[in-house]
BALOBA-1460 file (C-alpha; in Angstrom, 3 decimals):
// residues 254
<rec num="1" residu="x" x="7.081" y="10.532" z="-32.362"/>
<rec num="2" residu="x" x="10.063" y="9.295" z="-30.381"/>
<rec num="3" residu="x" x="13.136" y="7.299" z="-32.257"/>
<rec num="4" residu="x" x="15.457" y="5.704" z="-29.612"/>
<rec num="5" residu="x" x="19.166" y="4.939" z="-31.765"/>
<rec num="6" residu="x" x="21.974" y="2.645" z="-30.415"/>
<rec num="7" residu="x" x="21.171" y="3.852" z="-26.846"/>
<rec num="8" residu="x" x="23.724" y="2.334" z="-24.162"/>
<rec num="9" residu="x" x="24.095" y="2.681" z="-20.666"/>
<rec num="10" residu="x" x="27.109" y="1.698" z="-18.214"/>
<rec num="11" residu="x" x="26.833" y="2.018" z="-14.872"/>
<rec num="12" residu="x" x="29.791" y="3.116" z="-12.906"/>
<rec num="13" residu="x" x="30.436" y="-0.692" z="-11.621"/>
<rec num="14" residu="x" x="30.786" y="-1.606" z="-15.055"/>
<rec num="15" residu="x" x="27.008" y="-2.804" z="-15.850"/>
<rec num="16" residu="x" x="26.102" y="-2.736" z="-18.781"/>
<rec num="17" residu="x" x="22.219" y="-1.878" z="-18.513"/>
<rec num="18" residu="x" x="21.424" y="-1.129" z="-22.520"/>
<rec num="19" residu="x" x="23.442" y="-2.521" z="-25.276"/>
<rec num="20" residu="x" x="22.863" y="-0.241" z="-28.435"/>
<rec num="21" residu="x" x="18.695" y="-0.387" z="-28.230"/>
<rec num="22" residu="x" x="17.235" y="0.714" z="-31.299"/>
<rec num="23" residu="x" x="13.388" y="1.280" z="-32.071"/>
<rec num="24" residu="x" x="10.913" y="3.620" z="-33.185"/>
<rec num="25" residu="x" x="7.557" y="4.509" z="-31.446"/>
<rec num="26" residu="x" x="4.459" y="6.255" z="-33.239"/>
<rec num="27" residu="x" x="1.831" y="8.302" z="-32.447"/>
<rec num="28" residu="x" x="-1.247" y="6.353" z="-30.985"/>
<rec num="29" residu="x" x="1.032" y="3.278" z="-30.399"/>
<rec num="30" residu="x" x="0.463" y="1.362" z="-26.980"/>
<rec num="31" residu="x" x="4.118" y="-0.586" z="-26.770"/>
<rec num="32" residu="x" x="5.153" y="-2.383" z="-23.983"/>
<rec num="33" residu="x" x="8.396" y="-3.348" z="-23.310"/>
<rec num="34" residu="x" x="9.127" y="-7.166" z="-21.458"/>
<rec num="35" residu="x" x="12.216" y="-8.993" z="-20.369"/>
<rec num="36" residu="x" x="13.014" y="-10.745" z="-16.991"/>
<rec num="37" residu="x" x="14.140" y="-8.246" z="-14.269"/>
<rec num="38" residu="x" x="17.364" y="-6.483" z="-15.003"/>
<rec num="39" residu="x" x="17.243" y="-7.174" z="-18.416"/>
<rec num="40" residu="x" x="17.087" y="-2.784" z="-18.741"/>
<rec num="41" residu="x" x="13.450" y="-2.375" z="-18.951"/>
<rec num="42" residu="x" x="13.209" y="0.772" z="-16.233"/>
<rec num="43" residu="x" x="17.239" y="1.937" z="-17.129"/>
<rec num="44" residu="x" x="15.430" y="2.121" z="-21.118"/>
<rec num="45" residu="x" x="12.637" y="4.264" z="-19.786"/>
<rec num="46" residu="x" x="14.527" y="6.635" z="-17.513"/>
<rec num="47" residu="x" x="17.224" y="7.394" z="-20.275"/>
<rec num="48" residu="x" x="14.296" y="8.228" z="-22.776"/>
<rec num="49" residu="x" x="13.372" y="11.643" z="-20.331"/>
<rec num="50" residu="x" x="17.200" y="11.672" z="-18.817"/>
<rec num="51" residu="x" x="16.312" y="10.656" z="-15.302"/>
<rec num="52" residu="x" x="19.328" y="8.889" z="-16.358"/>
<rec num="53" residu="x" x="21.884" y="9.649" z="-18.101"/>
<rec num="54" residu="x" x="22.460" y="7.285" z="-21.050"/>
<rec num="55" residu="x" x="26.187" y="7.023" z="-22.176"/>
<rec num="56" residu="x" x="26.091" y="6.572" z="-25.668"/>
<rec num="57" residu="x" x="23.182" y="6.635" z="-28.250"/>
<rec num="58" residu="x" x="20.169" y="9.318" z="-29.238"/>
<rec num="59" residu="x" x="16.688" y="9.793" z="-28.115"/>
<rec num="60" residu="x" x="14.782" y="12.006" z="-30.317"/>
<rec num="61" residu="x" x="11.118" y="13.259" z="-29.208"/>
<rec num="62" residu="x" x="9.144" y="14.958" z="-32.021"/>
<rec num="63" residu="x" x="12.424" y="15.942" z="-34.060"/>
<rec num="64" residu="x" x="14.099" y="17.239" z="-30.912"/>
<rec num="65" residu="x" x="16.957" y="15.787" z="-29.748"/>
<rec num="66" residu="x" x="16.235" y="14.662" z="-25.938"/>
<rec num="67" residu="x" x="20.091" y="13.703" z="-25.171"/>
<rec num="68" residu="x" x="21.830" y="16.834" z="-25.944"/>
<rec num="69" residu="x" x="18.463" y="19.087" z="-24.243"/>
<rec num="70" residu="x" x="20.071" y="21.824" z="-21.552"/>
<rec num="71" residu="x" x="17.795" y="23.665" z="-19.337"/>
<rec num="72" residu="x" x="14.811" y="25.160" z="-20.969"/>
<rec num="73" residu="x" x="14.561" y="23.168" z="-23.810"/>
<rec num="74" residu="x" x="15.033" y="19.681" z="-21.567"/>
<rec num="75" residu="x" x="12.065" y="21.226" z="-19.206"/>
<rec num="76" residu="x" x="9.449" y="21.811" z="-22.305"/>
<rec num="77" residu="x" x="10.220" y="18.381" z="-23.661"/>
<rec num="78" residu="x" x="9.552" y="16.504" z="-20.210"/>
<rec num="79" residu="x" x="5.863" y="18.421" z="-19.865"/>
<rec num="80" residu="x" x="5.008" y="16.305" z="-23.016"/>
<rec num="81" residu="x" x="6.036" y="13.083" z="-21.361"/>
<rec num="82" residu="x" x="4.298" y="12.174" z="-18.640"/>
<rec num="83" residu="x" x="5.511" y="8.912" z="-16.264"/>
<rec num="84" residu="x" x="4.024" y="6.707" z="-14.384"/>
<rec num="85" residu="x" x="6.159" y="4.480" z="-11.089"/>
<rec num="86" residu="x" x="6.086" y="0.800" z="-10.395"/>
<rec num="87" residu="x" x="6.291" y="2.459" z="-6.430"/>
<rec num="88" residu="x" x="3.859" y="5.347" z="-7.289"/>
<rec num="89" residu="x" x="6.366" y="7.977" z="-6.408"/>
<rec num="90" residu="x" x="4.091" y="10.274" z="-4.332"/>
<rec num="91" residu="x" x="4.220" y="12.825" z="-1.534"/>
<rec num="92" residu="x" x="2.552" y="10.235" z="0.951"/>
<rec num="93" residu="x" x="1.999" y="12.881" z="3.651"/>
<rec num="94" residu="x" x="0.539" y="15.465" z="1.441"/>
<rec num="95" residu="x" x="-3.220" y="15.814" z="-0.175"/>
<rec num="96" residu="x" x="-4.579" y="13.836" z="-3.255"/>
<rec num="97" residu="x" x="-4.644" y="17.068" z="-4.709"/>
<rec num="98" residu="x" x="-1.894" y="18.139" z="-3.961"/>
<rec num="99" residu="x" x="0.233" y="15.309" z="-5.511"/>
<rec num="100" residu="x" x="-1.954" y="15.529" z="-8.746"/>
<rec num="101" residu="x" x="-1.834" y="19.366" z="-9.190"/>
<rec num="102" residu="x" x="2.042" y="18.695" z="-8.672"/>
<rec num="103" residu="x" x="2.174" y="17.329" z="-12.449"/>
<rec num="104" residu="x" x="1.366" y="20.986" z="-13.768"/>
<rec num="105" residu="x" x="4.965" y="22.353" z="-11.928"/>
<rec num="106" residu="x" x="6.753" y="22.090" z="-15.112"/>
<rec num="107" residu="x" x="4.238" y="24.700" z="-16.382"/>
<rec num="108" residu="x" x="4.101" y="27.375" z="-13.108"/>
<rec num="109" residu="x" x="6.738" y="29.255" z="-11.447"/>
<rec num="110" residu="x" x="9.164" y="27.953" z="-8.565"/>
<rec num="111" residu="x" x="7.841" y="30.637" z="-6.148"/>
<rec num="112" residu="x" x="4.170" y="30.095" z="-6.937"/>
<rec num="113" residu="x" x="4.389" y="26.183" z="-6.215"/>
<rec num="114" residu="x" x="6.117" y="26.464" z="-3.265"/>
<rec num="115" residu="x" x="3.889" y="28.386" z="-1.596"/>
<rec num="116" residu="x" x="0.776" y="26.521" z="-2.806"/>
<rec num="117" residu="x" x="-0.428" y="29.281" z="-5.281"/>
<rec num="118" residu="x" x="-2.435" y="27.446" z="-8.044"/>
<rec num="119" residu="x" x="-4.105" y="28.708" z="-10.283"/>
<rec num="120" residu="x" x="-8.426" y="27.858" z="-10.583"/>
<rec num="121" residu="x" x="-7.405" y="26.276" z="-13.867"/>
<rec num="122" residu="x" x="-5.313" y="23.933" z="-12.283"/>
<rec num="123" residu="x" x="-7.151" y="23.156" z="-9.682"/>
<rec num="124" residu="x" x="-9.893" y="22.505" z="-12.097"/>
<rec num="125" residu="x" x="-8.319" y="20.490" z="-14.160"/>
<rec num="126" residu="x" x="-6.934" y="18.434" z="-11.349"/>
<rec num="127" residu="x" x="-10.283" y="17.631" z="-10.481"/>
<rec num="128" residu="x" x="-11.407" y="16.783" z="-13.733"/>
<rec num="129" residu="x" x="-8.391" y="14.317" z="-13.566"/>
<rec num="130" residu="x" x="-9.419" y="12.962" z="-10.186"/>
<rec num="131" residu="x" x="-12.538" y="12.364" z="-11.628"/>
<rec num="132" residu="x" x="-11.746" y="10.424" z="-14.691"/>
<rec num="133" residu="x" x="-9.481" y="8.000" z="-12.498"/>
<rec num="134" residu="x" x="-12.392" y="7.580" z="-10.072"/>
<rec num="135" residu="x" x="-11.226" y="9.694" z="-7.484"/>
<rec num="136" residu="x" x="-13.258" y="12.814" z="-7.172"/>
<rec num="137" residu="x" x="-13.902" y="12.174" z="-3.264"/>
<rec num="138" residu="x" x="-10.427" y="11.361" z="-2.460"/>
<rec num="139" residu="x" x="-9.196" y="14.781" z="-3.380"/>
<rec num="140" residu="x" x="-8.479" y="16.141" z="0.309"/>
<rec num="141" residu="x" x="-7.009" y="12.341" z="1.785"/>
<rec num="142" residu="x" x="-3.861" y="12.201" z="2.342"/>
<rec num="143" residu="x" x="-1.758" y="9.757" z="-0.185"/>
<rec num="144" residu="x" x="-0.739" y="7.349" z="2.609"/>
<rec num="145" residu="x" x="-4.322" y="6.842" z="3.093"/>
<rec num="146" residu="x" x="-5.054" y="5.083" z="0.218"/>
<rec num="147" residu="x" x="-4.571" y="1.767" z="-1.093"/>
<rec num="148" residu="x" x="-2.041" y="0.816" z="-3.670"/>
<rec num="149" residu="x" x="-4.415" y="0.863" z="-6.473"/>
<rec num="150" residu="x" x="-5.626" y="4.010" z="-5.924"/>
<rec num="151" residu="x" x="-2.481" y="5.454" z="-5.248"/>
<rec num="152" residu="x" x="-1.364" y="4.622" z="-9.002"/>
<rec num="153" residu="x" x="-4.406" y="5.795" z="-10.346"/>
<rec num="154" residu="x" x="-3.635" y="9.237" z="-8.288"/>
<rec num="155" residu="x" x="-0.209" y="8.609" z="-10.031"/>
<rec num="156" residu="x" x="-1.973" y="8.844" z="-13.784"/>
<rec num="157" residu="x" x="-4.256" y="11.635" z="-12.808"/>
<rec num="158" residu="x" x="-0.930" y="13.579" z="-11.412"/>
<rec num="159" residu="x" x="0.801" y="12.684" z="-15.331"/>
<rec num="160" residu="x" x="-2.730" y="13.870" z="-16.980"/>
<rec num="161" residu="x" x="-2.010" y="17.061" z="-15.752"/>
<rec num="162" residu="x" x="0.667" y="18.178" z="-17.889"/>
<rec num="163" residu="x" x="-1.213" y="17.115" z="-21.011"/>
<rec num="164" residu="x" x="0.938" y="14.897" z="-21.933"/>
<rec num="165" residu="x" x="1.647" y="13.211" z="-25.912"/>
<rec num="166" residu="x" x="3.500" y="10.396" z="-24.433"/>
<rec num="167" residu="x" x="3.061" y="8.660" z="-21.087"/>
<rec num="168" residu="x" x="5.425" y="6.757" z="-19.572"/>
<rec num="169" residu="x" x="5.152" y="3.788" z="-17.462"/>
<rec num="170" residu="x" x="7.425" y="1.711" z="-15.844"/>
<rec num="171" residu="x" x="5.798" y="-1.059" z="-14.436"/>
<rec num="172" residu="x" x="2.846" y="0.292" z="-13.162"/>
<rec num="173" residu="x" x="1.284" y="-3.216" z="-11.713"/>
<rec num="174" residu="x" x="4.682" y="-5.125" z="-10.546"/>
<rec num="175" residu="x" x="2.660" y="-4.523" z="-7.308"/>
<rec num="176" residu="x" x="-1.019" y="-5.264" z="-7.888"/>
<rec num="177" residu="x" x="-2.948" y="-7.810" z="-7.689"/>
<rec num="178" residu="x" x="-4.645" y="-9.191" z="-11.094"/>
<rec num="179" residu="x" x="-8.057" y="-7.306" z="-11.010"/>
<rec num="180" residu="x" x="-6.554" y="-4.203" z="-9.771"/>
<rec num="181" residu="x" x="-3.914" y="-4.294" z="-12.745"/>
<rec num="182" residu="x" x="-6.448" y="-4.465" z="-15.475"/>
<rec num="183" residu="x" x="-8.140" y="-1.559" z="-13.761"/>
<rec num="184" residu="x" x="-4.896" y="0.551" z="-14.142"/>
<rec num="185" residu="x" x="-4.364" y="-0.727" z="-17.394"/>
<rec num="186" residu="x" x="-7.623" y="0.166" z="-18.476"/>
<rec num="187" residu="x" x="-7.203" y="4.011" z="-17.799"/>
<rec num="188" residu="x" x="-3.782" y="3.600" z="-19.916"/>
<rec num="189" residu="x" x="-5.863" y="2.079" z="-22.397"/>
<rec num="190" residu="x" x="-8.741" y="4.785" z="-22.520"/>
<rec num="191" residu="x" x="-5.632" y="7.580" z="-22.465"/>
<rec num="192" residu="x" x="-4.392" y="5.780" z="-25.476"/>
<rec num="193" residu="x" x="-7.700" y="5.279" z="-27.358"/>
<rec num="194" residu="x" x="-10.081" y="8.403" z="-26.114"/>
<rec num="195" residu="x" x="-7.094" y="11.013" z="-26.063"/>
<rec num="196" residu="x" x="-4.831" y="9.900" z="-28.546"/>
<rec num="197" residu="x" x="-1.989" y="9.341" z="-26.043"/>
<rec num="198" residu="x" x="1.004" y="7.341" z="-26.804"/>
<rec num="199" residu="x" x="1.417" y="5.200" z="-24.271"/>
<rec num="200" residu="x" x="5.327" y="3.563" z="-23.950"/>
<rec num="201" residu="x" x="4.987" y="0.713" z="-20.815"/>
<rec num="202" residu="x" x="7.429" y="-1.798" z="-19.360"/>
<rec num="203" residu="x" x="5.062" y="-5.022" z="-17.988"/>
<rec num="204" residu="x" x="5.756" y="-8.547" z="-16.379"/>
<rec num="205" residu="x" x="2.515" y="-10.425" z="-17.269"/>
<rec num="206" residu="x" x="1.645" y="-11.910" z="-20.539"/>
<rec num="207" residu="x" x="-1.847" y="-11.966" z="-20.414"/>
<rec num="208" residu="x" x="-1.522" y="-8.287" z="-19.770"/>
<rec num="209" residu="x" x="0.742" y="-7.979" z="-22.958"/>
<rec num="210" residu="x" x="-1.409" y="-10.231" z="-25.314"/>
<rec num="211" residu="x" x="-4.766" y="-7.696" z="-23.919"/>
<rec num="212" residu="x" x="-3.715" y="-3.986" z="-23.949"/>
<rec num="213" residu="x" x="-0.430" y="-3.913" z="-26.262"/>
<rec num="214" residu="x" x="-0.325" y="-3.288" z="-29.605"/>
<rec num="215" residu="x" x="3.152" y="-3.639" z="-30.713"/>
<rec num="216" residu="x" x="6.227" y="-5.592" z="-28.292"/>
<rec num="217" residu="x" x="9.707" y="-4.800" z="-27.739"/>
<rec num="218" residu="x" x="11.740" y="-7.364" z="-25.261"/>
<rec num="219" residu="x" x="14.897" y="-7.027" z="-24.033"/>
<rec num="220" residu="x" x="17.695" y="-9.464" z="-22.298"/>
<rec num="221" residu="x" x="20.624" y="-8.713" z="-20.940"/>
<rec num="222" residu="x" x="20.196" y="-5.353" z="-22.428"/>
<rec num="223" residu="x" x="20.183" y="-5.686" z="-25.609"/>
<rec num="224" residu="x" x="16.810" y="-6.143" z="-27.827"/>
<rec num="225" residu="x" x="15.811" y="-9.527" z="-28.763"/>
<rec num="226" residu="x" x="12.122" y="-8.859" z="-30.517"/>
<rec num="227" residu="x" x="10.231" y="-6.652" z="-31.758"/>
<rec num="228" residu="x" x="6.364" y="-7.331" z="-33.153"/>
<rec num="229" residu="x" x="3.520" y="-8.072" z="-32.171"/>
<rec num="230" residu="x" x="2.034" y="-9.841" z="-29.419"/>
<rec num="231" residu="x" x="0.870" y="-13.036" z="-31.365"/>
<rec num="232" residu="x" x="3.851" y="-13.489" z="-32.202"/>
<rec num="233" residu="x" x="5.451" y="-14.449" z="-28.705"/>
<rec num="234" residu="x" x="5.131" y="-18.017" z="-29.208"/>
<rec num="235" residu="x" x="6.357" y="-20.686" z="-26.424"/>
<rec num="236" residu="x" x="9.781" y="-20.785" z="-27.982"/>
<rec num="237" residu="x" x="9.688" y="-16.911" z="-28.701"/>
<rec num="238" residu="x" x="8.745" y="-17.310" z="-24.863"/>
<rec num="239" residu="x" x="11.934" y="-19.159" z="-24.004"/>
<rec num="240" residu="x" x="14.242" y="-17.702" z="-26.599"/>
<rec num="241" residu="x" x="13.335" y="-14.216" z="-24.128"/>
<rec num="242" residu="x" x="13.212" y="-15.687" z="-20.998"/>
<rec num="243" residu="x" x="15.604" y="-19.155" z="-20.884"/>
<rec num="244" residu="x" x="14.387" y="-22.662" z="-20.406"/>
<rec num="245" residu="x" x="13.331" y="-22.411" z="-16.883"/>
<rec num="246" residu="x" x="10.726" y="-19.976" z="-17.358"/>
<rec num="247" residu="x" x="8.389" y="-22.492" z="-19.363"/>
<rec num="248" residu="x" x="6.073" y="-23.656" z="-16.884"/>
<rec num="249" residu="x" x="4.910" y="-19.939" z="-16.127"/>
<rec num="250" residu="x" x="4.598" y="-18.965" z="-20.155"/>
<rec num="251" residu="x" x="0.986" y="-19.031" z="-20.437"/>
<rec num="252" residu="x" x="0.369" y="-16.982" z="-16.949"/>
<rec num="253" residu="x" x="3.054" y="-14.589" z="-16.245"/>
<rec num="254" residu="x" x="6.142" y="-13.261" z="-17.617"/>
């Protein structure tokens, strides 16, 4: 489904974000990606749909190459990847509605958006997506109103409206507390089990790795440094990631 080759990213101060990342994700796959802050994590998932520009290297979605998409053909390949914020990335003053029926935009008309002209499908369907997250009666509260958790999960319902094959999500729970991360790891999960959606997810806790992922990719200093399966982080897999200081904290959070 999506083959990332040699991808590299400079920044213009001369930071070097990815270092020739290489890996392969399939169909049905729940992979997270781990490393220590800055170690490229979110700069790896925004180059995979171009909200940045990688410098080097291919992405390849379904066959199609993502890095040299223009235009129309860039558009259709984003409504099959849907993403998901650490900072939930919504329109805080507008509805609950209206930030979820904003994830079908790639699939209506400029004119028709801006004027609020959806059609009863969509609206439908955003309900339905409301619904599955939990959030039926939150559909007319404003975004700001709610708390972070729900907020993300408004987040996911917004990225289940364009239907997508692979969601996106760059650390979805940096800012969550424990329970409410399992809950919004949990509707990944049933996306990935129920409707057969890849899910591709950067994550700082290892208990959270070891439950919901099935395969691991970890980065440092952008460049990747494993890739397996959970059980297979052991302590010194731990440190070999994450350097000698982050011991203590191995079994508990990452």
């Amino acid at each position: 489904m999506l083959v990332v080759e040699n991808l590299t990213k400079t920044f213009p101060n001369g930071t070097q974000a990815l270092r020739g990342v290489s890996f392969n994700v399939q169909p049905g796959e729940f992979l997270v990606v781990i490393g220590l802050s800055g170690s490229g994590k979110s700069t790896l998932l925004r180059c995979i749909n171009r909200l940045i520009e990688p410098t080097s290297g291919k992405v390849y979605f379904d066959g199609q190459d993502v890095t040299t998409a223009n235009g129309h053909d860039l558009r259709a390949i984003r409504r099959q990847i849907g993403m998901v914020f650490q900072q939930f990335n919504l329109v805080k003053r507008s509805s609950v509605m209206t930030n979820v029926l904003s994830g079908r935009l790639g699939y209506n008309s400029t004119l028709s958006t801006t004027f609020g002209l959806w059609s009863a499908r969509d609206k439908d369907a955003a309900l339905k997506a409301l619904t599955r997250v939990g959030l039926a009666n939150k559909a007319t509260a404003r975004a700001d109103a709610l708390s972070g958790g729900q907020q993300q999960r408004v987040a996911i319902a917004r990225a289940l409206m364009q239907e997508p094959k692979l969601l996106m999500a760059d650390e979805p729970v940096a800012s969550l507390d424990p329970v409410l991360s399992h809950s919004i790891l949990q509707h990944l999960e049933q996306l990935n089990k129920n409707d057969n959606v890849t899910v591709l997810c950067s994550l700082h806790f290892l208990d959270l790795v070891h439950r919901y992922a099935t395969r691991v990719i970890a980065l440092k200093d952008g460049l990747k440094v494993f890739e397996g399966l959970p059980s297979e982080i052991d302590r010194a897999k731990f440190k070999e990631i994450y350097g000698e200081e982050a011991q203590d904290v191995s079994a508990t959070r990452i």
